[in-house]
NUZAVEX-328253 format. One record per residue: residue number from 1; residue in three letters; x, z, y of N, C-alpha, C in turn. Coordinates in Angstrom, 2 decimals, decimal comma, padded with zeros to 5 digits. Layout:
N
<atom><resi>NUM</resi><resn>ALA</resn><n_xx>X</n_xx><n_zz>Z</n_zz><n_yy>Y</n_yy><ca_xx>X</ca_xx><ca_zz>Z</ca_zz><ca_yy>Y</ca_yy><c_xx>X</c_xx><c_zz>Z</c_zz><c_yy>Y</c_yy></atom>
...
REM end
This chain:
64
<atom><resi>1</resi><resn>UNK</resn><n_xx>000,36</n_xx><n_zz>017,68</n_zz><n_yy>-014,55</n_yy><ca_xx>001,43</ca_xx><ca_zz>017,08</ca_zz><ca_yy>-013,79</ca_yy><c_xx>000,87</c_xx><c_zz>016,68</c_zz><c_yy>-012,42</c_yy></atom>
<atom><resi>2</resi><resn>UNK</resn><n_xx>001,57</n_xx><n_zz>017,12</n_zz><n_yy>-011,10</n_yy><ca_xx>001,17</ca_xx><ca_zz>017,39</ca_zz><ca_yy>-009,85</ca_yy><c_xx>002,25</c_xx><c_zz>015,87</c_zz><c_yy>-009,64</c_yy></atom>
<atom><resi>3</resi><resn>UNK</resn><n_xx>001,44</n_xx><n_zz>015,16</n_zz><n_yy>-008,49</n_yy><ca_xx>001,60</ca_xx><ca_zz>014,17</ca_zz><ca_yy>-008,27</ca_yy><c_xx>002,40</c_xx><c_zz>014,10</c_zz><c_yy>-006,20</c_yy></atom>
<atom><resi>4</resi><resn>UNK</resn><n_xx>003,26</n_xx><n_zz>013,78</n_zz><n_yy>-005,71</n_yy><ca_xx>003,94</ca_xx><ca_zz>014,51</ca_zz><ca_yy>-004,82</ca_yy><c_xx>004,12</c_xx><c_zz>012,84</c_zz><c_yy>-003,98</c_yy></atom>
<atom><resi>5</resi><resn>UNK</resn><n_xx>004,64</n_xx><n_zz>013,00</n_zz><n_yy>-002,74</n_yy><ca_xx>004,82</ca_xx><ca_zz>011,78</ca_zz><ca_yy>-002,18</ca_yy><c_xx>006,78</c_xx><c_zz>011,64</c_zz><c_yy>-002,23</c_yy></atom>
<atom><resi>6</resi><resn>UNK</resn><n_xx>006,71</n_xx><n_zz>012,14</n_zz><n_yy>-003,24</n_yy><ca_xx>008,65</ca_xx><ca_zz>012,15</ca_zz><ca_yy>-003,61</ca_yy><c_xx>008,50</c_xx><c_zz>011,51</c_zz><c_yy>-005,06</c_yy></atom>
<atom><resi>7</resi><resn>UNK</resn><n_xx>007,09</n_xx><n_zz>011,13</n_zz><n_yy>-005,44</n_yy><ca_xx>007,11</ca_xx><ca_zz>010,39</ca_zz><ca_yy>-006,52</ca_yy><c_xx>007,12</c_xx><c_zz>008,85</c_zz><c_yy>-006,14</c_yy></atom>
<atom><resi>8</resi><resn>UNK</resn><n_xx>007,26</n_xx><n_zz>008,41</n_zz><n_yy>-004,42</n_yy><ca_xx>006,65</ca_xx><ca_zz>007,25</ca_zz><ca_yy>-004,12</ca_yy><c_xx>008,12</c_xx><c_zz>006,51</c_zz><c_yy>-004,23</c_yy></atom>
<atom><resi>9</resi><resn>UNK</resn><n_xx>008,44</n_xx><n_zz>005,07</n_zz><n_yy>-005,22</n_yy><ca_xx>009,71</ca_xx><ca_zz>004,80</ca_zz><ca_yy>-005,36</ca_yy><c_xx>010,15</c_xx><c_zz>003,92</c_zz><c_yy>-003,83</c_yy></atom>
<atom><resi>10</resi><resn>UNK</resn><n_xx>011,31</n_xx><n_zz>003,61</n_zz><n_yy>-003,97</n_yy><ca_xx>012,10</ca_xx><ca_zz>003,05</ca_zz><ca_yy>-003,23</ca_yy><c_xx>011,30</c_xx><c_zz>001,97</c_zz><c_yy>-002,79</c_yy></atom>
<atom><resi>11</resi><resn>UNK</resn><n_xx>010,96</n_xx><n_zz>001,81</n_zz><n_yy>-001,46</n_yy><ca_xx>010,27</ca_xx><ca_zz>000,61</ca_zz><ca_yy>-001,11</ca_yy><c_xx>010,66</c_xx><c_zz>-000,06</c_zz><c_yy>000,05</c_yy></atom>
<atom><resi>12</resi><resn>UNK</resn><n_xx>012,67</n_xx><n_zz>-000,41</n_zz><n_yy>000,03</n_yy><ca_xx>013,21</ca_xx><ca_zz>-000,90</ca_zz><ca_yy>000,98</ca_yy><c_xx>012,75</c_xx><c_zz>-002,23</c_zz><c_yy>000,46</c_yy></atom>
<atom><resi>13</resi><resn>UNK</resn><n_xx>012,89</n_xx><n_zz>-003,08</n_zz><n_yy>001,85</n_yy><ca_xx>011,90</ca_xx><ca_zz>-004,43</ca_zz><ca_yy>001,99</ca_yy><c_xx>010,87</c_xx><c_zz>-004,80</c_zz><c_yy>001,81</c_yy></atom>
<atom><resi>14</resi><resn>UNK</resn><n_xx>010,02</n_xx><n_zz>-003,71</n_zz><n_yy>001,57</n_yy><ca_xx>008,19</ca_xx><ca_zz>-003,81</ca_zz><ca_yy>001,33</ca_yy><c_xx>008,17</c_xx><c_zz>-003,87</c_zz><c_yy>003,07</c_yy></atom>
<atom><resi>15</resi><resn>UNK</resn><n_xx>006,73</n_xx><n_zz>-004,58</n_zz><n_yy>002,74</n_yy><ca_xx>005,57</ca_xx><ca_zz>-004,05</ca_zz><ca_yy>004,04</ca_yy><c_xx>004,39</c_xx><c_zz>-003,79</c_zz><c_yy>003,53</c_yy></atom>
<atom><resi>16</resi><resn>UNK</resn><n_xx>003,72</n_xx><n_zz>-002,44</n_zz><n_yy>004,43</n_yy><ca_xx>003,11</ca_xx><ca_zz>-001,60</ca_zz><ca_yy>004,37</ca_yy><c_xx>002,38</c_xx><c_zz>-001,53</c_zz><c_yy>005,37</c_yy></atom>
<atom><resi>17</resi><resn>UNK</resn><n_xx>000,50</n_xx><n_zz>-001,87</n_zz><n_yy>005,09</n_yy><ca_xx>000,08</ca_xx><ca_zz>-001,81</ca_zz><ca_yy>006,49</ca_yy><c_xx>-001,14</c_xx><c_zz>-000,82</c_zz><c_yy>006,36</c_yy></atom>
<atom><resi>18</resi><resn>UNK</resn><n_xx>-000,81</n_xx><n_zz>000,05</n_zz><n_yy>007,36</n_yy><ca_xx>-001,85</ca_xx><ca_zz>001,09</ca_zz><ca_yy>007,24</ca_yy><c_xx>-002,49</c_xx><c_zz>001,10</c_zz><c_yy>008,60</c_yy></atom>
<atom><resi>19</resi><resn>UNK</resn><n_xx>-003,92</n_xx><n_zz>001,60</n_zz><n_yy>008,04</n_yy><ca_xx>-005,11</ca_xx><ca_zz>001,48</ca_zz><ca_yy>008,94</ca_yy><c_xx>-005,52</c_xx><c_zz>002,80</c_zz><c_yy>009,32</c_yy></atom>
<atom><resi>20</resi><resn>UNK</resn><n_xx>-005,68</n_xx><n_zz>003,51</n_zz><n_yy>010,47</n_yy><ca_xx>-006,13</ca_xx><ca_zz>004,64</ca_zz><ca_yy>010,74</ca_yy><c_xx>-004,61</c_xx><c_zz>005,38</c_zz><c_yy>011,09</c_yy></atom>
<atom><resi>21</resi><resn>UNK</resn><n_xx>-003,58</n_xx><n_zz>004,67</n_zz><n_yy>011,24</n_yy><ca_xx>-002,67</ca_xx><ca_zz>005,24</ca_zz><ca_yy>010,95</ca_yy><c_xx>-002,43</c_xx><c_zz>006,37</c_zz><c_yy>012,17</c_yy></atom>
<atom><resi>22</resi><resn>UNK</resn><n_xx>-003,09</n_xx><n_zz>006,57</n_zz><n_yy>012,54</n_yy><ca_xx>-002,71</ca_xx><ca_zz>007,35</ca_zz><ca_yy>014,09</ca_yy><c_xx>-002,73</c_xx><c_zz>008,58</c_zz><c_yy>014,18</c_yy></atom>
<atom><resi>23</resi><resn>UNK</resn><n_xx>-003,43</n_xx><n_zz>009,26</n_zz><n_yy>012,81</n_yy><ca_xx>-004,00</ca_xx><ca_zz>010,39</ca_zz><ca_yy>012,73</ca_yy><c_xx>-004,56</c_xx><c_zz>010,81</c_zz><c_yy>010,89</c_yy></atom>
<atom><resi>24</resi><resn>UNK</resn><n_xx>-004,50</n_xx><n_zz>012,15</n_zz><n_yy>010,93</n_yy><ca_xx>-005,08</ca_xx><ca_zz>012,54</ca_zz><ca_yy>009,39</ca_yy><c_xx>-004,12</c_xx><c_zz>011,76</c_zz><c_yy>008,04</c_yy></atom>
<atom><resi>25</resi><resn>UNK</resn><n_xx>-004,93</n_xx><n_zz>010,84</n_zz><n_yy>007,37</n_yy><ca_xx>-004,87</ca_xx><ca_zz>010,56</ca_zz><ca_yy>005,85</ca_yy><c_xx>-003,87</c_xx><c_zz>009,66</c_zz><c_yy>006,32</c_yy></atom>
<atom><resi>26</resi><resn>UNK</resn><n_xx>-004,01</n_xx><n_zz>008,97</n_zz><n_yy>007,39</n_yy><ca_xx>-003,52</ca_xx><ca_zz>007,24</ca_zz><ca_yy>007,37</ca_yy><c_xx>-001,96</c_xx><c_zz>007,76</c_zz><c_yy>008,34</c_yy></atom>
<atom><resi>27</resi><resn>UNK</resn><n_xx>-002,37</n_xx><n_zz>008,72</n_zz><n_yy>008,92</n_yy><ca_xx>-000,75</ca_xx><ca_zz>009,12</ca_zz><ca_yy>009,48</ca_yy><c_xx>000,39</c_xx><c_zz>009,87</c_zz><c_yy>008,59</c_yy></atom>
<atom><resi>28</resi><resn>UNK</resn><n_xx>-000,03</n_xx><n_zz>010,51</n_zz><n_yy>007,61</n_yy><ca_xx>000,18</ca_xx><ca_zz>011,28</ca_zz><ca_yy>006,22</ca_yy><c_xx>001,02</c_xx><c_zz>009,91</c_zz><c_yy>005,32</c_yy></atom>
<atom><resi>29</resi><resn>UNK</resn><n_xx>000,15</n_xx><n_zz>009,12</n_zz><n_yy>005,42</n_yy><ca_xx>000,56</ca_xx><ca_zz>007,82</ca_zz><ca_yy>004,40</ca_yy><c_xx>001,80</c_xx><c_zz>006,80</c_zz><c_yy>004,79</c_yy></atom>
<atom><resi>30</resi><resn>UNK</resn><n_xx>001,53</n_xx><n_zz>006,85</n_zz><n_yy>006,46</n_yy><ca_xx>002,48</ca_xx><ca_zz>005,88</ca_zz><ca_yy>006,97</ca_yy><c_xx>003,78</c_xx><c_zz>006,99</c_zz><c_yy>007,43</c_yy></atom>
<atom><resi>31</resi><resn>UNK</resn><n_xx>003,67</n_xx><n_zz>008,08</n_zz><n_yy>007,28</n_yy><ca_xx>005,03</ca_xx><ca_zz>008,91</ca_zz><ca_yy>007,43</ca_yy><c_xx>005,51</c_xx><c_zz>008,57</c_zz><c_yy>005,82</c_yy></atom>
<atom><resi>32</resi><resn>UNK</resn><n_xx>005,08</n_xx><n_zz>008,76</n_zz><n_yy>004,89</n_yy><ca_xx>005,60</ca_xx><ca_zz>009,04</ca_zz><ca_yy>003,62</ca_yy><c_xx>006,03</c_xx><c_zz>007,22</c_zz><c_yy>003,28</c_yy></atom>
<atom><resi>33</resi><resn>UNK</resn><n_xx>005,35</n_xx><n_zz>006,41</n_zz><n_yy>003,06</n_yy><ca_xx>005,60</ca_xx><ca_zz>004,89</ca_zz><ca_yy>003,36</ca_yy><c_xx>007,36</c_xx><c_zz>004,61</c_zz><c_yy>004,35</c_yy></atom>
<atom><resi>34</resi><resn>UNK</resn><n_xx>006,91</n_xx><n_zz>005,24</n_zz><n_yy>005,33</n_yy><ca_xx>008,36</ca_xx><ca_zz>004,79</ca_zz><ca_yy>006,14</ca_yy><c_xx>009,85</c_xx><c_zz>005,67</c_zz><c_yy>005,43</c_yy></atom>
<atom><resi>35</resi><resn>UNK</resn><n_xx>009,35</n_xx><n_zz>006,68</n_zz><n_yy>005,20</n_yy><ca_xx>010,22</ca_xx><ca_zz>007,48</ca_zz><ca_yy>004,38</ca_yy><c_xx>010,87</c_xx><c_zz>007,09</c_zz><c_yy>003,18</c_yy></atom>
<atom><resi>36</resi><resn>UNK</resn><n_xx>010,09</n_xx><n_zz>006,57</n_zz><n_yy>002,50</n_yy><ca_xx>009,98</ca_xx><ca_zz>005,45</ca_zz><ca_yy>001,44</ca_yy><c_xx>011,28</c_xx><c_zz>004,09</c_zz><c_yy>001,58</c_yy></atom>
<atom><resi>37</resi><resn>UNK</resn><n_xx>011,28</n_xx><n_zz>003,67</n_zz><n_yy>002,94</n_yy><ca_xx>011,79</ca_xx><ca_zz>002,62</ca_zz><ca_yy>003,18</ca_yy><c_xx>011,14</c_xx><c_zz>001,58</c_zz><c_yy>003,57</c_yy></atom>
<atom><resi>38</resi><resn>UNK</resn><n_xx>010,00</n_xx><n_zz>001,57</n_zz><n_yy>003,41</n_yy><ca_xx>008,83</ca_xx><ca_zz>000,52</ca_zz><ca_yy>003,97</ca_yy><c_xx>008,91</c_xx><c_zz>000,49</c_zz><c_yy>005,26</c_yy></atom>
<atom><resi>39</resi><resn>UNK</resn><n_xx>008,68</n_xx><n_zz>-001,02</n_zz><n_yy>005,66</n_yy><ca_xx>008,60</ca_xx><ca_zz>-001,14</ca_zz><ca_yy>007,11</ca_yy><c_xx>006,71</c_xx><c_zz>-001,40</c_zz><c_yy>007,61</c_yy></atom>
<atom><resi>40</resi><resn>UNK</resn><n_xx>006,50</n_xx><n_zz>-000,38</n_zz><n_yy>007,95</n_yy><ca_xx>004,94</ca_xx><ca_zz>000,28</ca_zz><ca_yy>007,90</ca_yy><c_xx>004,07</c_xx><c_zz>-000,54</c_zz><c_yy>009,27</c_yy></atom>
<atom><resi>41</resi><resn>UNK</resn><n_xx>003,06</n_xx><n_zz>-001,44</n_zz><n_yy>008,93</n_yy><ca_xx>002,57</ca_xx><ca_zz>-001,76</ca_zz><ca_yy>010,23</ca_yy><c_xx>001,03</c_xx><c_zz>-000,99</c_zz><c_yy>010,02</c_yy></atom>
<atom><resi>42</resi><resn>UNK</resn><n_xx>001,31</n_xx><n_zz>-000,63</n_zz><n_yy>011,95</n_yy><ca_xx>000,38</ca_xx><ca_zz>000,80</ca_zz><ca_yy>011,96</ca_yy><c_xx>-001,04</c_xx><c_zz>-000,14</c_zz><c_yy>012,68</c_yy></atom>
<atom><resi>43</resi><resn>UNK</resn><n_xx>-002,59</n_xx><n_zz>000,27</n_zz><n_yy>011,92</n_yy><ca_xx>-003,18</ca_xx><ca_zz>-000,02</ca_zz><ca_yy>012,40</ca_yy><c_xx>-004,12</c_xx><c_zz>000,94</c_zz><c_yy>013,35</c_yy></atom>
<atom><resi>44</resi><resn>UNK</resn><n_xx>-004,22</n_xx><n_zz>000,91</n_zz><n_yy>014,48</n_yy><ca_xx>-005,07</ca_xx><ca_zz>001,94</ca_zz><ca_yy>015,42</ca_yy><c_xx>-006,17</c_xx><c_zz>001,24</c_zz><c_yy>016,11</c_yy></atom>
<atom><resi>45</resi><resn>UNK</resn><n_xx>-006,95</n_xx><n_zz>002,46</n_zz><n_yy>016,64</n_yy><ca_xx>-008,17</ca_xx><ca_zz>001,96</ca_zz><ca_yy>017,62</ca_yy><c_xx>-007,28</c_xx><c_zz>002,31</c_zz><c_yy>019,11</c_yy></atom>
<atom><resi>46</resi><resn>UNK</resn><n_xx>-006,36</n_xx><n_zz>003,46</n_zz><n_yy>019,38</n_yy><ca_xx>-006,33</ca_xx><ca_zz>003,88</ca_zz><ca_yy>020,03</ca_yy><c_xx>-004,62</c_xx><c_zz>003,40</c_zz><c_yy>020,37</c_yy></atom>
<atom><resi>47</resi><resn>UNK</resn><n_xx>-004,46</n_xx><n_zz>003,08</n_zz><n_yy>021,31</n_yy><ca_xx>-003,18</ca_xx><ca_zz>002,70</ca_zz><ca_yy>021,41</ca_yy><c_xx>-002,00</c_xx><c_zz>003,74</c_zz><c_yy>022,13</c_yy></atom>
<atom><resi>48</resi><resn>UNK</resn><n_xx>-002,54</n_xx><n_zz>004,66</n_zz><n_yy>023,07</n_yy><ca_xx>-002,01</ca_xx><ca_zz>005,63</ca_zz><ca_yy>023,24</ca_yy><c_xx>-002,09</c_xx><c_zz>006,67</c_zz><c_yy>021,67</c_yy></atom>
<atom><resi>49</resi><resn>UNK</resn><n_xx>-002,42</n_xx><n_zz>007,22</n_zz><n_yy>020,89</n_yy><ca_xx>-002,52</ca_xx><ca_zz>007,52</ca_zz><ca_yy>019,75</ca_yy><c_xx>-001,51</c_xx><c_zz>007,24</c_zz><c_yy>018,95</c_yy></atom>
<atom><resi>50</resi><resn>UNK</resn><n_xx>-001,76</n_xx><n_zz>005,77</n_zz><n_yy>018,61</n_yy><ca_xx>-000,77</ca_xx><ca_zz>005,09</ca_zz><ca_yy>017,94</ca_yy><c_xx>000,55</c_xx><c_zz>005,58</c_zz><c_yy>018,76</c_yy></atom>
<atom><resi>51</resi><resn>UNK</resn><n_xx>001,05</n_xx><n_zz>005,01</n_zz><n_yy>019,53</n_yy><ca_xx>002,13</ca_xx><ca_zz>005,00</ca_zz><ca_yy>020,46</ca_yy><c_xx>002,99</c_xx><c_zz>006,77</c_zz><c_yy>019,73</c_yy></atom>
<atom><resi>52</resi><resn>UNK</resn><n_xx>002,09</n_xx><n_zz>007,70</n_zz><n_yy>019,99</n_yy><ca_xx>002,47</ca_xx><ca_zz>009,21</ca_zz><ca_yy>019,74</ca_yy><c_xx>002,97</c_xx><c_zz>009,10</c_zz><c_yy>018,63</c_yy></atom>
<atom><resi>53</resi><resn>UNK</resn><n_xx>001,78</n_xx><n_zz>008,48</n_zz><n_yy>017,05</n_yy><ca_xx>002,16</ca_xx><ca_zz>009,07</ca_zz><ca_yy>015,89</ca_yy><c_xx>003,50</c_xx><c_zz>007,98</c_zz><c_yy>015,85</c_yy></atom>
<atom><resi>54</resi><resn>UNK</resn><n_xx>003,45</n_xx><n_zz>006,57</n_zz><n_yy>016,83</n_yy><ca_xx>004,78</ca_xx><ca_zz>006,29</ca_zz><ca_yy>016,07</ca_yy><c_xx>005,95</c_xx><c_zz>007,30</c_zz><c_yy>016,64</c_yy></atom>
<atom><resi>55</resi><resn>UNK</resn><n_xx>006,21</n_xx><n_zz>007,69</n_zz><n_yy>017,24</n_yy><ca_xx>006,75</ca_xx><ca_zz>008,22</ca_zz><ca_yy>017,72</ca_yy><c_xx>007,16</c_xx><c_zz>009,76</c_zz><c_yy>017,01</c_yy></atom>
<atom><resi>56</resi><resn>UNK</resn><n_xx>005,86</n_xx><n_zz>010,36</n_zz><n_yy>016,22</n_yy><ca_xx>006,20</ca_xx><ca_zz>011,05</ca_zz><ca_yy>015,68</ca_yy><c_xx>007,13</c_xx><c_zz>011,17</c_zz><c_yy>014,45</c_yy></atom>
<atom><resi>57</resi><resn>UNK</resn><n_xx>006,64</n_xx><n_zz>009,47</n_zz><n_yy>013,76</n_yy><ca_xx>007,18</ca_xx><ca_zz>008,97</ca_zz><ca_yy>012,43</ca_yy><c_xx>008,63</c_xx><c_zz>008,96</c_zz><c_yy>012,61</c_yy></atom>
<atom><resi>58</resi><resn>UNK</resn><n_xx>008,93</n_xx><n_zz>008,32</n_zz><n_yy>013,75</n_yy><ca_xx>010,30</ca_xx><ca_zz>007,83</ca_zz><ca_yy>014,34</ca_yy><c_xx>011,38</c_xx><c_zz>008,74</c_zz><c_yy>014,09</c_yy></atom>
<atom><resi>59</resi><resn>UNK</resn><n_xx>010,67</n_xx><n_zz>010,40</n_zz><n_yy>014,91</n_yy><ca_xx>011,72</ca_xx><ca_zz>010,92</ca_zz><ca_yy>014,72</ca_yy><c_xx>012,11</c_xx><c_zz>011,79</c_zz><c_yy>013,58</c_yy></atom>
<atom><resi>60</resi><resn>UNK</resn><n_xx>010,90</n_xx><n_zz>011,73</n_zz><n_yy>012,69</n_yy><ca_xx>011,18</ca_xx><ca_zz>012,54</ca_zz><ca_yy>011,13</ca_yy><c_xx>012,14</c_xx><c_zz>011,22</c_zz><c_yy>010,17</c_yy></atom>
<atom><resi>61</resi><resn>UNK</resn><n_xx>011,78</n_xx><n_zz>010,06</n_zz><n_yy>010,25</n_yy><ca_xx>012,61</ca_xx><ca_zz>008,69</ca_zz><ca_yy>010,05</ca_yy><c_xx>012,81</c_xx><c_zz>007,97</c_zz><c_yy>010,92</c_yy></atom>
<atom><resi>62</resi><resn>UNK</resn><n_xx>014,32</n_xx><n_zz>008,05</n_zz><n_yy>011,56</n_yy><ca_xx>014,66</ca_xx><ca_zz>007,17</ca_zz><ca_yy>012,59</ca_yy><c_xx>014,88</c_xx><c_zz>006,01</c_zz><c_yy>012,08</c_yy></atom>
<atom><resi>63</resi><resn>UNK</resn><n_xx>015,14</n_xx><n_zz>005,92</n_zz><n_yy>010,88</n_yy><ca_xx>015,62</ca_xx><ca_zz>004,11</ca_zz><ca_yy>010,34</ca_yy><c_xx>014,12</c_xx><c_zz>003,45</c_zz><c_yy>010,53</c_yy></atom>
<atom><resi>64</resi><resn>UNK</resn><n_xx>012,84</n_xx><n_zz>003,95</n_zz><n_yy>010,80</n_yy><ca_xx>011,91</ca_xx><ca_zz>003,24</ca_zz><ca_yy>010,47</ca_yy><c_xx>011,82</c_xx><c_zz>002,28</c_zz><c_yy>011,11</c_yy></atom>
REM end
């Protein structure tokens, strides 16, 4: 049994804080998290970075 990020339940009114989130594993996590319903706080080194992936998150989930 294959394990999927459509197994991640409903997580309207969680917070979710991810680290690295700007890029790779931690941008992977905080797309699927916001998708989720979680309201995801993104941790970066890079603030232009950050700025992009939120931006990227935003527009695959605009409710985020």
């Amino acid at each position: 049994m294959a394990w999927s990020t459509e197994d991640i339940p409903d997580l309207t009114g969680r917070v979710a804080v991810v680290t690295g989130a700007n890029g790779g594993l931690g941008l992977a996590s905080a797309k699927a998290l916001a998708h989720a319903g979680a309201h995801v706080v993104m941790a970066a080194r890079d603030q232009h970075k950050a700025t992009a992936a939120y931006d990227e998150i935003a527009t695959g989930t605009p409710e985020a």
